[in-house]
C-alpha positions as CSV (number, residue, x, y, z in Angstrom):
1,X,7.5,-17.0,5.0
2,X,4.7,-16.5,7.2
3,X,1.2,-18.1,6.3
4,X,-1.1,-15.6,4.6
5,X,-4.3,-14.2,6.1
6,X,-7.3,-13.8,4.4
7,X,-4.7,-13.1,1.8
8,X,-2.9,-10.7,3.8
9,X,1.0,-11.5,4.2
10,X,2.6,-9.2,7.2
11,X,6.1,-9.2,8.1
12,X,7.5,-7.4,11.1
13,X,10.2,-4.8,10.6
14,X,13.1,-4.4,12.5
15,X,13.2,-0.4,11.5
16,X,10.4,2.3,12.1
17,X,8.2,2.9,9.4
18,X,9.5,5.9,8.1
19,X,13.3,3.7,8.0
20,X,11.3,1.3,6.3
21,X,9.7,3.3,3.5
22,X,13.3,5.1,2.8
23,X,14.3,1.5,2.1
24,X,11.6,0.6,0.3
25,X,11.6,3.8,-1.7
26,X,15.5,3.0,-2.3
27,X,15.1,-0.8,-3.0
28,X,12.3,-0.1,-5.8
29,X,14.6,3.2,-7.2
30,X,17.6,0.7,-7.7
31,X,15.7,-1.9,-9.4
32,X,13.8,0.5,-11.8
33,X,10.4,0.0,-10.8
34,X,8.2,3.0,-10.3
35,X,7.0,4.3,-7.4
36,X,3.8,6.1,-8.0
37,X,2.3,7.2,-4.6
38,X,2.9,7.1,-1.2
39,X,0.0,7.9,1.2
40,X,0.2,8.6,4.3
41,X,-2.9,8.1,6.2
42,X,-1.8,9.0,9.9
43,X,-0.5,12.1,8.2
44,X,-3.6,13.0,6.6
45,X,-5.3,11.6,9.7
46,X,-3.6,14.2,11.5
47,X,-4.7,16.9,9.4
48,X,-8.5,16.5,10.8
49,X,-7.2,16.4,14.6
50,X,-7.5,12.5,14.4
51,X,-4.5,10.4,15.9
52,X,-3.6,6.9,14.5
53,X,0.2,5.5,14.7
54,X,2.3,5.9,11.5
55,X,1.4,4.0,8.5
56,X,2.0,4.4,5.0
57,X,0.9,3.0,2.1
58,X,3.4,2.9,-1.3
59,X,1.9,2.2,-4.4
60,X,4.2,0.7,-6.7
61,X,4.8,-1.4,-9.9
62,X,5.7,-2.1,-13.8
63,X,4.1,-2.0,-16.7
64,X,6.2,-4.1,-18.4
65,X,5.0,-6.9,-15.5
66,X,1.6,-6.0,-14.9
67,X,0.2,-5.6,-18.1
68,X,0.2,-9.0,-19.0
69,X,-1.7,-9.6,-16.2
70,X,-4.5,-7.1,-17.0
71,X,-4.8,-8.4,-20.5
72,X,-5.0,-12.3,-19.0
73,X,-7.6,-11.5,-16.6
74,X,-8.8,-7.7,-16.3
75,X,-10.3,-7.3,-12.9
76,X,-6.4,-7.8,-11.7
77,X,-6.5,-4.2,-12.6
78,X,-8.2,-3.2,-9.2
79,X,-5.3,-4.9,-7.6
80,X,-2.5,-3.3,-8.9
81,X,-0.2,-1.9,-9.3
82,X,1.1,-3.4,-6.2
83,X,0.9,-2.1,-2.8
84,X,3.1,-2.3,0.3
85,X,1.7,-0.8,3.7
86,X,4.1,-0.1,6.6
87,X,2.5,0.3,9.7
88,X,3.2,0.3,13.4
89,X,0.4,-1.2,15.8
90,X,-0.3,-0.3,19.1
91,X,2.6,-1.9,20.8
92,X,5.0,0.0,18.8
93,X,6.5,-2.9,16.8
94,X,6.4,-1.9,12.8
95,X,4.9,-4.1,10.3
96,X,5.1,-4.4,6.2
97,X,1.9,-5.5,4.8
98,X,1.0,-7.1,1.5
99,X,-1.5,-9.0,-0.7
100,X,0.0,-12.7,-1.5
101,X,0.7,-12.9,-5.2
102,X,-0.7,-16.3,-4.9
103,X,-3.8,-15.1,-3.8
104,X,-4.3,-12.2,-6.4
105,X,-3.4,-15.0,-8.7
106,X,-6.7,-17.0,-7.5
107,X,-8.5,-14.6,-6.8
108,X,-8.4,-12.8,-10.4
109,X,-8.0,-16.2,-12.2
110,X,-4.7,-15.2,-13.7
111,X,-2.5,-18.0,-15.2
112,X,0.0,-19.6,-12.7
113,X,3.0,-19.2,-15.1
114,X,2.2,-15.3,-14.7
115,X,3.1,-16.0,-10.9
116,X,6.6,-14.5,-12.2
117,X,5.3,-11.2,-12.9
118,X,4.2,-10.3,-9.2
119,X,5.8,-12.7,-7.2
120,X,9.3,-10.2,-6.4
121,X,6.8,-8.6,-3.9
122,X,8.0,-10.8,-1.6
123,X,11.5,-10.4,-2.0
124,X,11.0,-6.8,-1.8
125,X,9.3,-7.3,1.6
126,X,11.8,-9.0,3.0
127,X,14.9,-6.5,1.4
128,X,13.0,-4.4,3.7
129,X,12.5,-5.3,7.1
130,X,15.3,-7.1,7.6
């Protein structure tokens, strides 16, 4: 697992973004977790005659898991539910972006044993670009 940055964990995809979101969107729908949003910002960014390369962000999560969370340590809230970017950078190569659940863990003072709860962010990650 590549070291996190300033929080930040990015793997690289080996699909384009929009492959990767349909297998996002697919991994999340067969393991019952909602997908609330996905934005897409060089779409919208389009829309006001500004380029950027394609990047999405999808807004996901459970209440089940992140509840608990919120009523351990509140200002989690801001920080979920979760969040998964796919983006491609100027060299073309595509990229999944997340926050570490370690770090939302420190950062919000949640308990460690509620690691559990967020922690399959990774594994969907991976599901994904691989």
């Amino acid at each position: 697992m590549p070291t996190p940055r300033n929080g930040l964990v990015d793997l690289p995809s080996k699909h384009s973004v929009d492959e990767t979101v349909a297998k996002l969107s697919g991994i999340l729908d067969a393991k019952g977790i909602t997908l609330f949003a996905v934005i897409d910002h060089s779409g919208e960014a389009e829309k006001v005659g500004l380029s950027m390369p394609p990047t999405r962000l999808l807004i996901f999560g459970s209440p089940k898991a992140g509840t608990p969370l919120m009523l351990a340590s509140p200002s989690v809230a801001i920080d979920l539910p979760l969040k998964l970017l796919v983006w491609q950078d100027n060299t073309g190569a595509v990229w999944v972006t997340y926050n570490s659940p370690a770090y939302l863990m420190k950062r919000h003072g949640v308990p460690d044993a509620m690691l559990p709860n967020i922690a399959g962010i990774e594994q969907l990650a991976a599901a994904a670009v691989g």
